[in-house]
Biopython code that builds the backbone (N, CA, C, O; Angstrom):
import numpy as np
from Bio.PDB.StructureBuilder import StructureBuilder

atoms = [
    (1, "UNK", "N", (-12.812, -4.028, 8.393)),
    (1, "UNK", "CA", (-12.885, -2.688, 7.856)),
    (1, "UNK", "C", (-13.816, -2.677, 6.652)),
    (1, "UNK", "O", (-14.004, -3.689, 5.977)),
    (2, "UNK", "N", (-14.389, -1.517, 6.404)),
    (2, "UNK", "CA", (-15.268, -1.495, 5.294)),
    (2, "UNK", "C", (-14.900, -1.491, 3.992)),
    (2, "UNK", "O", (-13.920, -0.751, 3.901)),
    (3, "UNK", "N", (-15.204, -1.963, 2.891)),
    (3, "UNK", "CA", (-14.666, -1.906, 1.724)),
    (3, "UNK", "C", (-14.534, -0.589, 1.148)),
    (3, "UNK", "O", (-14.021, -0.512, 0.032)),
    (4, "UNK", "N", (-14.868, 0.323, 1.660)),
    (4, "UNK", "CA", (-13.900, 1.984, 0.888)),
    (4, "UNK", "C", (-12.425, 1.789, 1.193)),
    (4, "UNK", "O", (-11.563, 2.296, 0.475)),
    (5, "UNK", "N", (-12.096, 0.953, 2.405)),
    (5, "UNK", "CA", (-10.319, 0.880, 2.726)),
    (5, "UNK", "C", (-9.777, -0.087, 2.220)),
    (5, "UNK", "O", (-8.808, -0.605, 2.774)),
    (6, "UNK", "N", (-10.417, -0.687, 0.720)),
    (6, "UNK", "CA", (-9.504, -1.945, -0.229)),
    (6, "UNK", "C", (-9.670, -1.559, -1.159)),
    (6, "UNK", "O", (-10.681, -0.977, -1.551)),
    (7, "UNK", "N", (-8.572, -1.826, -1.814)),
    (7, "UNK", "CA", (-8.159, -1.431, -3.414)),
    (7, "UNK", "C", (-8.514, -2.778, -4.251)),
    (7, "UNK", "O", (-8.309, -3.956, -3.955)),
    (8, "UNK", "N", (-9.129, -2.186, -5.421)),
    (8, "UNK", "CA", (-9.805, -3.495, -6.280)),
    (8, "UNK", "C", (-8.423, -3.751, -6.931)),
    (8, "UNK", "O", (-7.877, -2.914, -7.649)),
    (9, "UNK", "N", (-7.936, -4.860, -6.659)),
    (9, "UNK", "CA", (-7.261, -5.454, -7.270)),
    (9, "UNK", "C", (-7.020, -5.353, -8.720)),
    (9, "UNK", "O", (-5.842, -5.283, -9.071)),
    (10, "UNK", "N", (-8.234, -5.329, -9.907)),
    (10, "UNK", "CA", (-7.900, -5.483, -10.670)),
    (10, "UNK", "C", (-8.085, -4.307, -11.448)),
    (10, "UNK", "O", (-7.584, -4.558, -12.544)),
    (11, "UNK", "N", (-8.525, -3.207, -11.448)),
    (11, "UNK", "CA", (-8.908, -1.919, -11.241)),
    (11, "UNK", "C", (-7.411, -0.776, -11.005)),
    (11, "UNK", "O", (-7.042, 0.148, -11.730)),
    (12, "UNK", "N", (-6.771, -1.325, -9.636)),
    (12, "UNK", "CA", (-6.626, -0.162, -8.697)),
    (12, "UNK", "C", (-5.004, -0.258, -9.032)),
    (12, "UNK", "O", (-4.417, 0.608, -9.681)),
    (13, "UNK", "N", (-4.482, -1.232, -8.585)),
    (13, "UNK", "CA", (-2.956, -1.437, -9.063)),
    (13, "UNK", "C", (-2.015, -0.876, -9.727)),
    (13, "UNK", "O", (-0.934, -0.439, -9.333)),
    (14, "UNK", "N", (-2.612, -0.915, -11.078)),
    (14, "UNK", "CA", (-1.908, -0.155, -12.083)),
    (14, "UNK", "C", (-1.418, 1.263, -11.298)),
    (14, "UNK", "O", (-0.236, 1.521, -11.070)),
    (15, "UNK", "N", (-2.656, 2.206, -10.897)),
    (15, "UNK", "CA", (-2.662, 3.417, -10.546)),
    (15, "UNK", "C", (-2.060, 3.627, -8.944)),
    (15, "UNK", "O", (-2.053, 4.723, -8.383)),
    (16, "UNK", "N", (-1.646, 2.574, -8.435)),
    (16, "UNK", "CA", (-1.046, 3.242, -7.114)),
    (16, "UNK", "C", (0.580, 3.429, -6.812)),
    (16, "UNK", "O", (1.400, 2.778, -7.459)),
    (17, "UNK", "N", (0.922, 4.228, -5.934)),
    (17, "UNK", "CA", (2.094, 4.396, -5.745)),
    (17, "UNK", "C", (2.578, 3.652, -3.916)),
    (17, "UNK", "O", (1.758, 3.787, -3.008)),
    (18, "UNK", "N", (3.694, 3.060, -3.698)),
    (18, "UNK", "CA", (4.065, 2.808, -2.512)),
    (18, "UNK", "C", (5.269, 4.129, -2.252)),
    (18, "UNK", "O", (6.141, 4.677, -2.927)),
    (19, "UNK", "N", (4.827, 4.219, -1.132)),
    (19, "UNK", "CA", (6.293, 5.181, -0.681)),
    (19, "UNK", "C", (6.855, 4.482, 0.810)),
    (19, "UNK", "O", (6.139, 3.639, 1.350)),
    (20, "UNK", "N", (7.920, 4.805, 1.317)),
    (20, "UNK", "CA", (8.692, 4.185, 2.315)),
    (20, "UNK", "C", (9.157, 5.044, 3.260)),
    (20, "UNK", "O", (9.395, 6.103, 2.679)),
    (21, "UNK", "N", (9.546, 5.182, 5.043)),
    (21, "UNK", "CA", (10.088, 5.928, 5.756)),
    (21, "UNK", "C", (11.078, 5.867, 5.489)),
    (21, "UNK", "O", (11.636, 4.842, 5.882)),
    (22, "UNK", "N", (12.216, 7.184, 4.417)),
    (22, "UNK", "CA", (13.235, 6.710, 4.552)),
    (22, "UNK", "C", (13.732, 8.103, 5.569)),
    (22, "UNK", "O", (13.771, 9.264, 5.159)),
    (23, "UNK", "N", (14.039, 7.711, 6.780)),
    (23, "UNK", "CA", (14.256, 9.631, 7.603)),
    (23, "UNK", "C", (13.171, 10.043, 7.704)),
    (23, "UNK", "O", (12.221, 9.380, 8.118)),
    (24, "UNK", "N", (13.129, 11.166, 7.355)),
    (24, "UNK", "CA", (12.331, 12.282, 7.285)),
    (24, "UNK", "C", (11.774, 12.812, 5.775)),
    (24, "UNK", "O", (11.230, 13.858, 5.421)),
    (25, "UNK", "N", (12.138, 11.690, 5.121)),
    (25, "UNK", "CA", (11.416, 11.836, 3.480)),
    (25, "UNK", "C", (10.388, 10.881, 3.085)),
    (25, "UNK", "O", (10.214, 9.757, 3.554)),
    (26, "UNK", "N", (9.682, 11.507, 2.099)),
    (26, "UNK", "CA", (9.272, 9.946, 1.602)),
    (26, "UNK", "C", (9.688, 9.864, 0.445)),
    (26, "UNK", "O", (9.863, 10.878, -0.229)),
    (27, "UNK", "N", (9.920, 8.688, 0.002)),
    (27, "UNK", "CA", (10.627, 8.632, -1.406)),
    (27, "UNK", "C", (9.350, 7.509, -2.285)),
    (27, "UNK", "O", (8.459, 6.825, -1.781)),
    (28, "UNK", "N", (9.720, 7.686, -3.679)),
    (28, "UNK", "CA", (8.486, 7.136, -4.029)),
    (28, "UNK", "C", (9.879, 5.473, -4.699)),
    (28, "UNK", "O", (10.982, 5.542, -5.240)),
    (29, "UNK", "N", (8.897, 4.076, -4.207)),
    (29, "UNK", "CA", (9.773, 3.355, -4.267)),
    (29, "UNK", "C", (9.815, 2.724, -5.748)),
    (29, "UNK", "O", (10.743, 2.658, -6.554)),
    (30, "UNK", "N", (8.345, 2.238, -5.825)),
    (30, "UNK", "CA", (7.491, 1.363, -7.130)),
    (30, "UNK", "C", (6.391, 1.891, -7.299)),
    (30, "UNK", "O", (5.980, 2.825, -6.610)),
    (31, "UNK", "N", (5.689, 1.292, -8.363)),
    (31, "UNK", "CA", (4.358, 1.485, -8.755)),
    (31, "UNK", "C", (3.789, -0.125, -8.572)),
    (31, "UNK", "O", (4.586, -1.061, -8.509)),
    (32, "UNK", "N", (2.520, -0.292, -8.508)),
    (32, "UNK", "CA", (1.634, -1.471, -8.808)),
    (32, "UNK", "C", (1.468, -0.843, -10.574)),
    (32, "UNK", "O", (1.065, 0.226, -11.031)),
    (33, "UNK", "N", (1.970, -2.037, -11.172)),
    (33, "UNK", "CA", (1.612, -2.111, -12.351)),
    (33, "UNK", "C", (1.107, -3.451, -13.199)),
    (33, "UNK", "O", (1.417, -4.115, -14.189)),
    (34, "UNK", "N", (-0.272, -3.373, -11.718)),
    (34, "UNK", "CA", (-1.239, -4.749, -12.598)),
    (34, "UNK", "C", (-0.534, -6.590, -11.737)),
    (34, "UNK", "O", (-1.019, -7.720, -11.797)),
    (35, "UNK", "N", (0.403, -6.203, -11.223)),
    (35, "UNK", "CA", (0.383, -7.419, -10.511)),
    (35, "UNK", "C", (0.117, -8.025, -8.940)),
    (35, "UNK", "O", (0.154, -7.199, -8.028)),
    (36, "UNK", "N", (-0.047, -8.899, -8.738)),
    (36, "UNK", "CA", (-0.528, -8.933, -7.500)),
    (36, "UNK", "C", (0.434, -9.113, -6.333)),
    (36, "UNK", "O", (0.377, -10.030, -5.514)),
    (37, "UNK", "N", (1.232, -8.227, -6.355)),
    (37, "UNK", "CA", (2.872, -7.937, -5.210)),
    (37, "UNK", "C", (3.731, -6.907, -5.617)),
    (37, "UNK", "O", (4.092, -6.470, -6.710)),
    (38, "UNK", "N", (3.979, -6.612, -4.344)),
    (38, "UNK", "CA", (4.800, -5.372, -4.818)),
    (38, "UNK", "C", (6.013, -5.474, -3.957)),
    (38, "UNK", "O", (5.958, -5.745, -2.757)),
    (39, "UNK", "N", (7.316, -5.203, -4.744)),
    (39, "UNK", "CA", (8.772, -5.777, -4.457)),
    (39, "UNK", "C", (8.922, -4.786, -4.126)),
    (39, "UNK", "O", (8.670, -3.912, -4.957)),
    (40, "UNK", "N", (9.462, -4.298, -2.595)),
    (40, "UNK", "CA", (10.357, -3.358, -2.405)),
    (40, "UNK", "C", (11.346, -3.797, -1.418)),
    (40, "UNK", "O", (10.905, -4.182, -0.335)),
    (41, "UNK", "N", (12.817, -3.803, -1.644)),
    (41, "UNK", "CA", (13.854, -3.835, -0.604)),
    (41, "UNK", "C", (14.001, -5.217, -0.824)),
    (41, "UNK", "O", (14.744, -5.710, 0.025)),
    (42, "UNK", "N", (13.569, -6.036, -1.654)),
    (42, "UNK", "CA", (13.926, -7.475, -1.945)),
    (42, "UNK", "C", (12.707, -8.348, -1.495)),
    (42, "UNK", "O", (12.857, -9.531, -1.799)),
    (43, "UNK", "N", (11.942, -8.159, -1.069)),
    (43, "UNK", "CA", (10.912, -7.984, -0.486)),
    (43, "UNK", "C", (9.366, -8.346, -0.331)),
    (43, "UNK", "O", (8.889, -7.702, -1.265)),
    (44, "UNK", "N", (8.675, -8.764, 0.073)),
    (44, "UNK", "CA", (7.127, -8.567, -0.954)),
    (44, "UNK", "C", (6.261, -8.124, -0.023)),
    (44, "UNK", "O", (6.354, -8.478, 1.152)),
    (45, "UNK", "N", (5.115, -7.113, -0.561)),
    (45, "UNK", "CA", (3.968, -6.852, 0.114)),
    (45, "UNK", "C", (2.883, -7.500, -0.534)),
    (45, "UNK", "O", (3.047, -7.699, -1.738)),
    (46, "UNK", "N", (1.917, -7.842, -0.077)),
    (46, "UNK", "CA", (0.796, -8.113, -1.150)),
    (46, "UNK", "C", (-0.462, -7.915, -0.670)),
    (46, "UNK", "O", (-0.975, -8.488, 0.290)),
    (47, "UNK", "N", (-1.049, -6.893, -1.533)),
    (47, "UNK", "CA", (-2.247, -6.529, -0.897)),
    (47, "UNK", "C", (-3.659, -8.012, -0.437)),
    (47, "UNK", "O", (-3.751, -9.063, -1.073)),
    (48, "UNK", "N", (-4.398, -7.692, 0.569)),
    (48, "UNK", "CA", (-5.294, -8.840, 0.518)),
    (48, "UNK", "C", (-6.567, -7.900, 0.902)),
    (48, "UNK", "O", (-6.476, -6.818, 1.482)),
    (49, "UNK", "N", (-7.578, -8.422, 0.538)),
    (49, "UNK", "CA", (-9.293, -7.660, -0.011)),
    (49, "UNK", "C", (-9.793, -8.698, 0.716)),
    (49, "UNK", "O", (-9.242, -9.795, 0.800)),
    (50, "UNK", "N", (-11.015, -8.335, 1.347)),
    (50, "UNK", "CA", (-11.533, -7.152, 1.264)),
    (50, "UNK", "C", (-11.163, -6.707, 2.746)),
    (50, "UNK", "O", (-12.003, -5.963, 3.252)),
    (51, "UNK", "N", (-10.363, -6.936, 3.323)),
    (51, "UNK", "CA", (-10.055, -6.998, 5.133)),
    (51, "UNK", "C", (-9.618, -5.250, 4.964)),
    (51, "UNK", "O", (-9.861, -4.309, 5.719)),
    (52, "UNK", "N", (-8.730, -5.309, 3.374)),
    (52, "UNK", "CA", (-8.193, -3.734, 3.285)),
    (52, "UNK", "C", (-6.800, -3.766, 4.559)),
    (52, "UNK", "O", (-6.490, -2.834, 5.302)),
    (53, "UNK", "N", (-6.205, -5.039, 4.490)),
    (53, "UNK", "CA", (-5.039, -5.105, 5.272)),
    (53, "UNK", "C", (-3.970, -5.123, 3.861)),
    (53, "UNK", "O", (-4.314, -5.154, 2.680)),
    (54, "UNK", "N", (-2.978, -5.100, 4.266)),
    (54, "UNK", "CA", (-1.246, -5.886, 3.500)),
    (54, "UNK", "C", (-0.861, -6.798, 4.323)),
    (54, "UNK", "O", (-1.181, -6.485, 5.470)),
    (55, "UNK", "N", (-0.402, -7.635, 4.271)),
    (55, "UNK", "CA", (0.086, -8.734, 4.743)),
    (55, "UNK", "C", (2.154, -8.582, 4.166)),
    (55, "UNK", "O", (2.857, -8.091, 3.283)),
    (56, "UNK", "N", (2.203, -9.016, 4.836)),
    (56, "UNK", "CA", (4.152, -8.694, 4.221)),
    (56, "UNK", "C", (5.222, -9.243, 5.411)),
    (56, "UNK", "O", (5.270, -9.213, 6.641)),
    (57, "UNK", "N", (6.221, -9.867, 4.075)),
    (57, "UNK", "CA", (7.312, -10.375, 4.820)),
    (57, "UNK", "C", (8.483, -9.220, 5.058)),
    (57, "UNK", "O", (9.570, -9.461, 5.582)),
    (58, "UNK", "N", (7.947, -7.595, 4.453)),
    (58, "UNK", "CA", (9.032, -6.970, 4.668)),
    (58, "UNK", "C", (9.342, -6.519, 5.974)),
    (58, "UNK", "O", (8.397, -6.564, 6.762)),
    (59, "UNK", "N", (10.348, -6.124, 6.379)),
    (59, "UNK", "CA", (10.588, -5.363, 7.819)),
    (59, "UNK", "C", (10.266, -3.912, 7.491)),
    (59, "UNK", "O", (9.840, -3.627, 6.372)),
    (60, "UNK", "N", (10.423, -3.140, 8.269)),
    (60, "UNK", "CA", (9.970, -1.623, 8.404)),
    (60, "UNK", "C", (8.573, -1.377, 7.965)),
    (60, "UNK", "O", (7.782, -2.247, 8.329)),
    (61, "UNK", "N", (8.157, -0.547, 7.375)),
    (61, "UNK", "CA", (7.459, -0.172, 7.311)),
    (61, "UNK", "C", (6.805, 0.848, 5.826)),
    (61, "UNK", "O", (7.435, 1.863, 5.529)),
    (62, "UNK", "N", (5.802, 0.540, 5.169)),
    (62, "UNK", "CA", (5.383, 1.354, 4.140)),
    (62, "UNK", "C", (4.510, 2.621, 4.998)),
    (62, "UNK", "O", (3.849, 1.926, 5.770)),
    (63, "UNK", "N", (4.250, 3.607, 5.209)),
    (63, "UNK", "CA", (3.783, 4.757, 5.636)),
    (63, "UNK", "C", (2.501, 5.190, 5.299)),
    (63, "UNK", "O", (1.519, 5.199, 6.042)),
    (64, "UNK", "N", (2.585, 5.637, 3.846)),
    (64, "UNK", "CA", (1.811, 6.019, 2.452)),
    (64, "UNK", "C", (1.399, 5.456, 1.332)),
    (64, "UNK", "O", (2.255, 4.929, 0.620)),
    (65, "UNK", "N", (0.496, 5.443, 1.064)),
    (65, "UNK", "CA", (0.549, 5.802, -0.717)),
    (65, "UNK", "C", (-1.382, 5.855, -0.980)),
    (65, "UNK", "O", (-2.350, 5.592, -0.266)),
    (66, "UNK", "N", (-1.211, 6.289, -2.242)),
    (66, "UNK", "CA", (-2.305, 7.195, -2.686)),
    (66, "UNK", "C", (-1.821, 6.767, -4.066)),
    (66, "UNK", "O", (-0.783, 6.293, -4.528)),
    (67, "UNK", "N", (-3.851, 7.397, -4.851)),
    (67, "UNK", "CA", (-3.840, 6.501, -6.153)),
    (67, "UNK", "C", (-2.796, 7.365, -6.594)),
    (67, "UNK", "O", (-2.442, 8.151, -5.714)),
    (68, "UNK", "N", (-1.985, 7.505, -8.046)),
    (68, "UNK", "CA", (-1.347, 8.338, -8.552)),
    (68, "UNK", "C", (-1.808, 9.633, -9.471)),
    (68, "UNK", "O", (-1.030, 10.211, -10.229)),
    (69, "UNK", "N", (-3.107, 9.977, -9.298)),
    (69, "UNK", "CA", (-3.766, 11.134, -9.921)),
    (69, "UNK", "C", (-3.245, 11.852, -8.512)),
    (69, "UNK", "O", (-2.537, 12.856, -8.595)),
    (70, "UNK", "N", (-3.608, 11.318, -7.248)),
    (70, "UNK", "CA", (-3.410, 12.549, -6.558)),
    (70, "UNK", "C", (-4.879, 12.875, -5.641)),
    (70, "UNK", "O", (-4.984, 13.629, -4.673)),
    (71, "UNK", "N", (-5.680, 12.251, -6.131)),
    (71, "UNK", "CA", (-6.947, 12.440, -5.579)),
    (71, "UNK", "C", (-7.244, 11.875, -4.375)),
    (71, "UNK", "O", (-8.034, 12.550, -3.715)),
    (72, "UNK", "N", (-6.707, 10.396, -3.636)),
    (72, "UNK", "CA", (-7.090, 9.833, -3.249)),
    (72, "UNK", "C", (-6.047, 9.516, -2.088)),
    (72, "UNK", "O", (-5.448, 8.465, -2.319)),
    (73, "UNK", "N", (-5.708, 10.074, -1.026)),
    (73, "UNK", "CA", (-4.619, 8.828, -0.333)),
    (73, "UNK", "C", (-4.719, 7.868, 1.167)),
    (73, "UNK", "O", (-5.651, 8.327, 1.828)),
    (74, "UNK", "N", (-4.408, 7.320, 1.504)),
    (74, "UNK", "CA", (-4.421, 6.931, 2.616)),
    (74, "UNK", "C", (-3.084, 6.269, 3.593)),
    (74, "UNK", "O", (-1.973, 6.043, 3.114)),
    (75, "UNK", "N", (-3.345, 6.097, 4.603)),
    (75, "UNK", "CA", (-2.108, 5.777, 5.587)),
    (75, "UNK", "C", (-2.092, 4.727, 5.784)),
    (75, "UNK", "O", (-3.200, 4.241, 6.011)),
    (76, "UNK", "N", (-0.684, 3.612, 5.823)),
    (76, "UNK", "CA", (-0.473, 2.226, 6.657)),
    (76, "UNK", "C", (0.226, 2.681, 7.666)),
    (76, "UNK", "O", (0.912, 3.677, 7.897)),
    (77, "UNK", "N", (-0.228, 1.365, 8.431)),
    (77, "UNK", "CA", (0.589, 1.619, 9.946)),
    (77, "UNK", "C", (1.012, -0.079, 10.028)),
    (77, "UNK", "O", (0.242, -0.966, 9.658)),
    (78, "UNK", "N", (2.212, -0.295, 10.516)),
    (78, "UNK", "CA", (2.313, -1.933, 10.383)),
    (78, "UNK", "C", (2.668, -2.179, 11.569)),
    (78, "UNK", "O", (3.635, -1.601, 12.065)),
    (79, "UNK", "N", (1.876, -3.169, 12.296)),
    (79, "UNK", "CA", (1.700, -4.247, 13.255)),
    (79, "UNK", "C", (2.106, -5.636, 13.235)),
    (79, "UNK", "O", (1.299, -6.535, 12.997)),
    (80, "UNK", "N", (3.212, -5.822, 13.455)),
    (80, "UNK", "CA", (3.761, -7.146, 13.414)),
    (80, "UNK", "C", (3.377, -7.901, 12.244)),
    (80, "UNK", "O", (2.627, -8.877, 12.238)),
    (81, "UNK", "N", (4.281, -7.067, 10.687)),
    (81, "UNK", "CA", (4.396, -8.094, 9.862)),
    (81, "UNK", "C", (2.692, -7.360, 9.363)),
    (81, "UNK", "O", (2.695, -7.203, 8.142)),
    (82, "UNK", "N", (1.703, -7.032, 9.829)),
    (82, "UNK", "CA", (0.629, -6.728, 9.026)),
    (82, "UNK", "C", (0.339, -5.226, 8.979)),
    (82, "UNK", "O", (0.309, -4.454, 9.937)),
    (83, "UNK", "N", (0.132, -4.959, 7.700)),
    (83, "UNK", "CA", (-0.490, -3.240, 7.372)),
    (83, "UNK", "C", (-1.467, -3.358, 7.416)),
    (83, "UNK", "O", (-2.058, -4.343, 6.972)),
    (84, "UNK", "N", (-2.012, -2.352, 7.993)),
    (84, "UNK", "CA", (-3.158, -1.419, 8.342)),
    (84, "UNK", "C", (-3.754, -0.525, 7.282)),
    (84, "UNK", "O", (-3.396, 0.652, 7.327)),
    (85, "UNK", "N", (-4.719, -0.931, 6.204)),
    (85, "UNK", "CA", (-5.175, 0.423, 5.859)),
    (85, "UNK", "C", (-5.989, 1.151, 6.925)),
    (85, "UNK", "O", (-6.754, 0.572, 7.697)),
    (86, "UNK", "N", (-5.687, 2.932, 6.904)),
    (86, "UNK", "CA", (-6.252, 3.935, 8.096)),
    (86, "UNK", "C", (-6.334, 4.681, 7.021)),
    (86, "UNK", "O", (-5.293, 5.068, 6.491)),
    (87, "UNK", "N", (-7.698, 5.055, 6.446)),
    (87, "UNK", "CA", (-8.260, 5.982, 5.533)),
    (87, "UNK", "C", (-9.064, 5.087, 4.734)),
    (87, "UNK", "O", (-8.902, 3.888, 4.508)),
    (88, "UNK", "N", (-10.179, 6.083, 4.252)),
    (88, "UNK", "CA", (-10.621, 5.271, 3.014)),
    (88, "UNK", "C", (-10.478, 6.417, 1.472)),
    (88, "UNK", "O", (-10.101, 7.575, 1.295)),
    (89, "UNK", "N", (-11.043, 5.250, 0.548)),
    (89, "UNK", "CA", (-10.811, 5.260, -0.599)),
    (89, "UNK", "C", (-11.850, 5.655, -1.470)),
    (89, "UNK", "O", (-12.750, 4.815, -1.481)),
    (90, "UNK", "N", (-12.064, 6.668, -2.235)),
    (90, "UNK", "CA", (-13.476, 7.600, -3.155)),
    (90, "UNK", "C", (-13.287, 6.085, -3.976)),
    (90, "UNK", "O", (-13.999, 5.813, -4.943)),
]
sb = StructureBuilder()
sb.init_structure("model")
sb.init_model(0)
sb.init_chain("A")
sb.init_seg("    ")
for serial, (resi, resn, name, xyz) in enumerate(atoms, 1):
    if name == "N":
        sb.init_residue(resn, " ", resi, " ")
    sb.init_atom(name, np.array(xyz, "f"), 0.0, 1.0, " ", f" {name:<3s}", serial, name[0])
structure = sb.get_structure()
């Protein structure tokens, strides 16, 4: 995938939000705040560059998330254990 669908690591983190299928909501779970994993459900995701995949030992599934201004979002879709970024990134 092209590098508009990876988040600069050292840049981007701080400012993003994960959200989760919970039902028919999305709920907002954590923030990236500057480190390189993000704990949800006991859990870890961790983004990997420049493929613009997640890699993760969690089960289910992250859906969403977008920077936290609001400007920017895009979709995961997870495939056995690997996310999909599907969108790109201004």
């Amino acid at each position: 995938m092209s590098g508009a669908g990876c988040l600069n690591v050292a840049t981007d983190f701080a400012r993003v939000r994960a959200f989760s299928d919970l039902g028919s909501d999305l709920a907002v779970l954590n923030d990236w705040a500057g480190a390189d994993a993000l704990e949800v459900g006991g859990s870890v995701a961790s983004l990997t560059c420049p493929g613009g995949t997640i890699e993760t030992q969690r089960s289910g599934k992250v859906v969403a998330y977008g920077l936290s201004g609001g400007q920017d979002t895009a979709l995961l879709t997870a495939y056995d254990g690997v996310f999909q970024l599907l969108g790109d990134w201004a």
